[in-house]
MIZA-652753 format. One record per residue: x, y, z of N, C-alpha, C, CB in turn. Coordinates in steps of 0.05 Angstrom, whole numbers, plus 5000, padded with zeros to 4 digits. Each point is the difference from the previous one (the first is absolute). Glycine has a CB too. Layout:
BEGIN
XYZXYZXYZXYZ;...
This chain:
BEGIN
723566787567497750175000499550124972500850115048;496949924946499150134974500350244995497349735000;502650425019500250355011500150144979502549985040;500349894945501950154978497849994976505549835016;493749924977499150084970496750055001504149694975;495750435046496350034997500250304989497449685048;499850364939500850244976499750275018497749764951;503750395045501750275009499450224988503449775009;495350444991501150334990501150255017496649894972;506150175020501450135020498550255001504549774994;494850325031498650305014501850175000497149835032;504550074993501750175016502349875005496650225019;505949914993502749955005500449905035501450404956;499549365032500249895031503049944999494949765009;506450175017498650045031500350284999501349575030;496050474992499750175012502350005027495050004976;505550305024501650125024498949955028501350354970;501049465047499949985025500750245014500649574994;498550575028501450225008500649965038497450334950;504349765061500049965027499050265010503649655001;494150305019499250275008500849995030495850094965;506550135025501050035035499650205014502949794994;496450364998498150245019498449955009500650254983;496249665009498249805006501149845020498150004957;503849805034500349785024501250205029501549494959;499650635034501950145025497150165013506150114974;492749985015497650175007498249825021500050274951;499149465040498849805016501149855017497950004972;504450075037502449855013499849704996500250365036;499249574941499249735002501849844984495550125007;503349604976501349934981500550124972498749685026;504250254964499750124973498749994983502649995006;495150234982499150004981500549914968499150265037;501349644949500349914967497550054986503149615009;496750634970498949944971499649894981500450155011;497949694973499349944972498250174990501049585007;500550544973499250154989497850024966504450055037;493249764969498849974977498550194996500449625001;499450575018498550264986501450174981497750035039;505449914950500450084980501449814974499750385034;498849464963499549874975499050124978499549715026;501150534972500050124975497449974982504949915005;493649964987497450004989498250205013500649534988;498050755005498050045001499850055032498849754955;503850435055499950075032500149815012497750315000;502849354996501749875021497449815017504550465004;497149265000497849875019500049774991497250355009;502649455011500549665001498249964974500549845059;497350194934498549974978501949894982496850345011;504149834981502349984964501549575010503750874993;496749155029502149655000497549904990504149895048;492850084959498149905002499350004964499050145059;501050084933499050074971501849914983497950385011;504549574998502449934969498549595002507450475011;491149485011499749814990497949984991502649875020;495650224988497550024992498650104964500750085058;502250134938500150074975501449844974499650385030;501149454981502149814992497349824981504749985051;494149854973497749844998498250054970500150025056;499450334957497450124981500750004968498650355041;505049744959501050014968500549664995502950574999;496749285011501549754994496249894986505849895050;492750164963497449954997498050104981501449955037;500250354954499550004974497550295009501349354976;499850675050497050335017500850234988499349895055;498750394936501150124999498450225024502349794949;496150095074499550295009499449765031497350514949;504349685073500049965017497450105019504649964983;493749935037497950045018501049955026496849894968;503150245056500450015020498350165019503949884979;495950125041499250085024502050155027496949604981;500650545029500350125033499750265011502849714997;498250285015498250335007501050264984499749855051;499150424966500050174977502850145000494850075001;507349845023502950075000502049715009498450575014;500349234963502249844997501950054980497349715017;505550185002502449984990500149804976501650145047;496949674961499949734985498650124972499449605045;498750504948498850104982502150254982495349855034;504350344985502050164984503449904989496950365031;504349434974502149754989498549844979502449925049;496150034951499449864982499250194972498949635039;499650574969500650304975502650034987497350295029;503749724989503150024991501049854984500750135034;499949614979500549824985498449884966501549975053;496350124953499449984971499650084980499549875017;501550464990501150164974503749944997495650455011;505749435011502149864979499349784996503550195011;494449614990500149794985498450014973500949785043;497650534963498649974968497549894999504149914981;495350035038496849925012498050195011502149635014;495150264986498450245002500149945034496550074947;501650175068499649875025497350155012505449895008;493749925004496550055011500549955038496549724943;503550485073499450005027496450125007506150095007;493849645016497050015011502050125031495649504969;503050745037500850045022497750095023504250074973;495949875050497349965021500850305012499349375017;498550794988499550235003498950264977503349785033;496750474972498650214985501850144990496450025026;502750024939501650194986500850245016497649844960;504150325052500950225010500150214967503049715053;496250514959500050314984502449994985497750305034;504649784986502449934988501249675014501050624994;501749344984500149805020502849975004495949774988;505850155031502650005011500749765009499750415011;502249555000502549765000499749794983500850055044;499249694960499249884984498950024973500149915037;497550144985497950034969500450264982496049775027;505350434970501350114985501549874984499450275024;502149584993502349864968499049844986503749985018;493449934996498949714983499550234967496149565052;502350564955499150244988502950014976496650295050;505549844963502850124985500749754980502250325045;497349394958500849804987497749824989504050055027;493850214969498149914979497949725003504050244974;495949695054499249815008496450094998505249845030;492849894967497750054987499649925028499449954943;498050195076500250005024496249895005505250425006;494649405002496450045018501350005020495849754980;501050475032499950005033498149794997500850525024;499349405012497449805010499650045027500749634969;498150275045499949985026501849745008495250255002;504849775032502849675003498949694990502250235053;494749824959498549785000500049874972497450215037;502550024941500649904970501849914991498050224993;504449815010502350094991501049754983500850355041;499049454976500549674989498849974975499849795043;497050254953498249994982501450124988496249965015;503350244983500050194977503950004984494950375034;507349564975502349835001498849854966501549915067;497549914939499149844983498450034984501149835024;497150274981498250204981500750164986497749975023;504450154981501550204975502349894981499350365033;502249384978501049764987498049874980502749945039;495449964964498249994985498550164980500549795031;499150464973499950164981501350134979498349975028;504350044983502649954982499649834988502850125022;497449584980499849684974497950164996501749425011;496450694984497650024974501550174982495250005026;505950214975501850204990501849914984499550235034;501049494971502549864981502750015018498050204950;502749985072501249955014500349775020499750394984;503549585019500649775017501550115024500249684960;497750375061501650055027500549675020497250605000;504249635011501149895024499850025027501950014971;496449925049499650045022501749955026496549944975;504650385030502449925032498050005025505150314985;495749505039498150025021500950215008498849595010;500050465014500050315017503549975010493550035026;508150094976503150065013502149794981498150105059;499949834923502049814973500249665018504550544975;495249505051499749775021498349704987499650445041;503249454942499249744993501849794995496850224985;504549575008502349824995501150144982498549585011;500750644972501450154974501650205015496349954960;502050135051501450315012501649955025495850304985;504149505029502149915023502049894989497149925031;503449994950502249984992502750235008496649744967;502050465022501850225000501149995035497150324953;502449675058500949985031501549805003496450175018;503149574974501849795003503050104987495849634996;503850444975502950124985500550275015499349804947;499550405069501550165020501449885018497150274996;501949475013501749915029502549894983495749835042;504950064938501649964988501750204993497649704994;502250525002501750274990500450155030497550094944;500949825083500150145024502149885009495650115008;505249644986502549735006502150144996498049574985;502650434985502550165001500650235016499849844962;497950345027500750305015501149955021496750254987;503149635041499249965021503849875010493149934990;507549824988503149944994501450215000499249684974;500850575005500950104990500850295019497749694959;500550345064499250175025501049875016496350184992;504249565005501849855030497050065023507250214990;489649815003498950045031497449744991501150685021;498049275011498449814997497450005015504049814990;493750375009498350075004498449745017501050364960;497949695065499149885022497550014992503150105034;494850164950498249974985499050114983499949865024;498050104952499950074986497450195009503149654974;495550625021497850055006497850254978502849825049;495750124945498750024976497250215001502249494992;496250604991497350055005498449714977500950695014;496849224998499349784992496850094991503849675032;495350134954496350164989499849744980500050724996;499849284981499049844987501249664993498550494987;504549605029501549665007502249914975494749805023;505250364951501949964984503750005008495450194974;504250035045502650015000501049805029499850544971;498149545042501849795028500249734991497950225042;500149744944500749714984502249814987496850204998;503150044993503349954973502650155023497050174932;502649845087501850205017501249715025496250614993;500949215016500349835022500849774984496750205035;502249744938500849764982503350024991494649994981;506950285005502450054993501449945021499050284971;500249875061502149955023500649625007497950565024;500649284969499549725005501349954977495749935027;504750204951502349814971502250135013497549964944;503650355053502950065009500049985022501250244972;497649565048501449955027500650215020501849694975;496850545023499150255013498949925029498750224953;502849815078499649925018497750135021504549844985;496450445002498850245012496750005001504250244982;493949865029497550095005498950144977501250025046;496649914947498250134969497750075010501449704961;499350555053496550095010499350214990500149855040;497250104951498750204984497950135024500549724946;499350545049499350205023496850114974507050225037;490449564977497850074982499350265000498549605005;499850524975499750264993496950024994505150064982;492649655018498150004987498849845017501550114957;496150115061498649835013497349764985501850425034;498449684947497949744991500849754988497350334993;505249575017501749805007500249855016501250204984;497349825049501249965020496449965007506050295006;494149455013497849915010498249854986500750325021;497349784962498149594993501550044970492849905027;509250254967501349874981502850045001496250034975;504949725042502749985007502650054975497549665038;504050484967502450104977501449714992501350545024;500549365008501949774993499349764978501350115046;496149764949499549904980499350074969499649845040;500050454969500950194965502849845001497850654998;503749525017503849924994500549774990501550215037;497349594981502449774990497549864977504149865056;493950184933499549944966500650224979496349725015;504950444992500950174975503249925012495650494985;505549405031502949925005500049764994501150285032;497849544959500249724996498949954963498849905064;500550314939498149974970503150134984492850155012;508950024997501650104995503449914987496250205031;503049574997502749825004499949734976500050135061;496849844932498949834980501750064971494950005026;503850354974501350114970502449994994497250275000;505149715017502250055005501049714999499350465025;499149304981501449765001502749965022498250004950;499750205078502249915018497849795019504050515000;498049315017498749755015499150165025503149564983;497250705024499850145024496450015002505350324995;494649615039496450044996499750165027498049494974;500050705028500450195024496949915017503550494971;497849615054496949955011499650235022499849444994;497650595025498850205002502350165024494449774982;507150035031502350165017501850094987499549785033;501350194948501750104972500850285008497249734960;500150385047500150294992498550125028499749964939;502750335063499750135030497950254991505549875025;492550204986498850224991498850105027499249854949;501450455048499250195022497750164998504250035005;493849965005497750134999498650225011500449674992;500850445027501050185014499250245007502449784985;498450224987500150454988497649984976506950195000;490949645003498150084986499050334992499249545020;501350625003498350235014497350034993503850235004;495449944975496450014990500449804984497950514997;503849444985499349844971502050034980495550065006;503749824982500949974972500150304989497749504993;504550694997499650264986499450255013498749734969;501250215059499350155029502950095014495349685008;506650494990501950035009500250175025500949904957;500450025069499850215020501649955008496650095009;504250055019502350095016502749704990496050325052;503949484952501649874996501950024974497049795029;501550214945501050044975501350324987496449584998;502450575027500450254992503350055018493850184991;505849705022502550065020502649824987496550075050;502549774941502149794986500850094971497849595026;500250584967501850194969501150135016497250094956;502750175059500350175015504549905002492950065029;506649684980501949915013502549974983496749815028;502450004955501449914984501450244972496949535021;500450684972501050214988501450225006497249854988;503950195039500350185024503249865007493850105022;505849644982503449915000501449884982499349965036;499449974929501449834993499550204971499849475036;497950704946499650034988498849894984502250175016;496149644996498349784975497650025024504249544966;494350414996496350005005499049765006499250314968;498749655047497749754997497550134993502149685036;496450134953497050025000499350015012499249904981;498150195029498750035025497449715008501150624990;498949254985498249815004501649735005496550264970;506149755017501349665007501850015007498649784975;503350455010503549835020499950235035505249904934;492950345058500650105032497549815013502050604994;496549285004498949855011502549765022495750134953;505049805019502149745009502750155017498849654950;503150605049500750135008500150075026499450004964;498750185041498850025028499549835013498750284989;500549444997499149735017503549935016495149744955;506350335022502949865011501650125023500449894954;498750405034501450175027498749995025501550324972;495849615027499249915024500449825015498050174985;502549534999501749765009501750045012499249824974;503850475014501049945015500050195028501949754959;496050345039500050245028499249745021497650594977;500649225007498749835026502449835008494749944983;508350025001502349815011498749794981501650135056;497449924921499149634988502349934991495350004982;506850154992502549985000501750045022499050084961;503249855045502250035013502850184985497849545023;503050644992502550144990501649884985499850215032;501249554964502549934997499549964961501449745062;495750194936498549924976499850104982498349875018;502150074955499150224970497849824993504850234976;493250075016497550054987500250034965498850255049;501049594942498850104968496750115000503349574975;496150725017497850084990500749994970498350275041;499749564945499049964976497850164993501449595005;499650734978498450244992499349854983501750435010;495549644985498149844979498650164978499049695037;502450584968498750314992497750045008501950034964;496750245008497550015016499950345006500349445024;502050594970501150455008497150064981507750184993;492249684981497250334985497449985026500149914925;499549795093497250115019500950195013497949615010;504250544993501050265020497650264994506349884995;493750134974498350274990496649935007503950134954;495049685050498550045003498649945030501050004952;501850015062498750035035501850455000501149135038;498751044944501150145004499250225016501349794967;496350125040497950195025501250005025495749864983;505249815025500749865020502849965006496049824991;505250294990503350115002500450175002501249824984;497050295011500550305009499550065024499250134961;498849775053501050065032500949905010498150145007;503049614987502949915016502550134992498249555003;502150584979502750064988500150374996500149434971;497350725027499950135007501150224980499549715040;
């Protein structure tokens, strides 16, 4: 495999910490719970982003970029990571983000703010456009950007998932445990990608289900064929013979509830849970999305007792401040 010498800039300190949550599991009388812990990857408050960006950043300095362009909403994780990351790489950075300047502004978009990131609003319908339209305006400037798709979700940025399932291998040796499945929050397809492609190189027997978080995914524009061309386009870069197809990949659709960035009883109860017995945060838009999806699985008996669970934290804690209306009357 090529994996090794495709160009690299180190973010953050891996591996990330597996943790066994046994209060949680004893609490659900169910199967044992397991953590991955990429919400603290150290870059810029933490979050799957950074595996995605050391490659993506890799690319941009090998290419000669010096200002990164990206996309997504107005409290993406993916956006505010990529801020980050490019005040240590020394690069400028331009986010188009879909929604309205707020008075003040919090989670996220505060740090985009804190790490100097050059920001348009737009509406959603624009967002693509205008992506490109500010890439373009940059080359008049003399600058040479670089354009990340929306969640970094491309053969560059899945990479990084493939070399997690590779560093998840050992851990996993090294723990003596062997996880029945793997379960995720899923949205723009980068990571289940590089997540369902890695488990198919290290021979990973277990279940790769991503628990969707984004209803405008689901229906006249089906997800599973996102997956397996950013998983095959992936396996290309990598120069592995592996080719995936649309049963490849298990995805739960489920726990939509309102939407996309719409958090209710499910996600609130699943921070609630997990902060209450174990001392660790989720976001309220993706991993308690995926979270709450799981603990519900297993209230319905989808796992069986005897079974271990890997949750794959994907971060995502700074969307906490800005549902802080809405935590507050759950938490009180």
């Amino acid at each position: 495999m090529k994996l090794e010498s495709l160009p690299r800039f180190h973010l953050a300190e891996f591996p990330t910490p597996i943790h066994h949550l046994e209060t949680l599991s004893k609490a659900y009388n169910g199967p044992e719970i397991y953590i991955k812990r990429d919400d603290l990857t150290s870059l810029g408050m933490g979050g799957n982003k950074t595996r995605k960006l050391e490659f993506l950043i890799g690319e941009a300095l090998e290419l000669g970029k010096d200002t990164l362009v990206t996309t997504g909403g107005i409290q993406s994780n993916h956006c505010r990571l990529t801020a980050a990351a490019a005040k240590k790489a020394k690069l400028g950075c331009h986010l188009v983000l879909s929604g309205t300047e707020p008075k003040v502004p919090n989670g996220n978009l505060l740090l985009d703010k804190i790490f100097g990131a050059k920001i348009h609003f737009c509406d959603r319908k624009d967002r693509d456009e205008m992506l490109f339209q500010v890439a373009d305006e940059l080359a008049k400037t003399n600058k040479n950007p670089y354009v990340i798709p929306i969640g970094g979700s491309n053969s560059i940025g899945s990479v990084g998932y493939v070399n997690a399932m590779l560093e998840l291998k050992l851990q996993l040796k090294d723990l003596d445990i062997t996880p029945d499945a793997i379960v995720f929050a899923t949205s723009s397809g980068g990571t289940q990608a590089g997540l369902a492609l890695g488990a198919k190189i290290t021979g990973f027997k277990g279940d790769i289900l991503g628990i969707s978080i984004d209803q405008n995914k689901i229906g006249s524009d089906p997800f599973p064929p996102v997956l397996t061309k950013i998983a095959n386009a992936t396996a290309e870069r990598i120069e592995s013979d592996i080719r995936m197809t649309e049963s490849d990949f298990a995805l739960n659709c489920e726990y939509l509830g309102a939407g996309y960035a719409m958090p209710g009883d499910l996600e609130f109860n699943a921070i609630k849970d997990l902060s209450f017995h174990e001392g660790i945060l989720l976001g309220p838009v993706y991993t308690a999305r995926a979270m709450g999806g799981l603990l519900n699985l297993i209230q319905k008996d989808y796992f069986t007792k005897d079974q271990k669970i890997l949750f794959w934290h994907t971060g995502g804690t700074p969307e906490l401040f800005a549902w802080a209306d809405q935590c507050h009357e759950v938490f009180g």
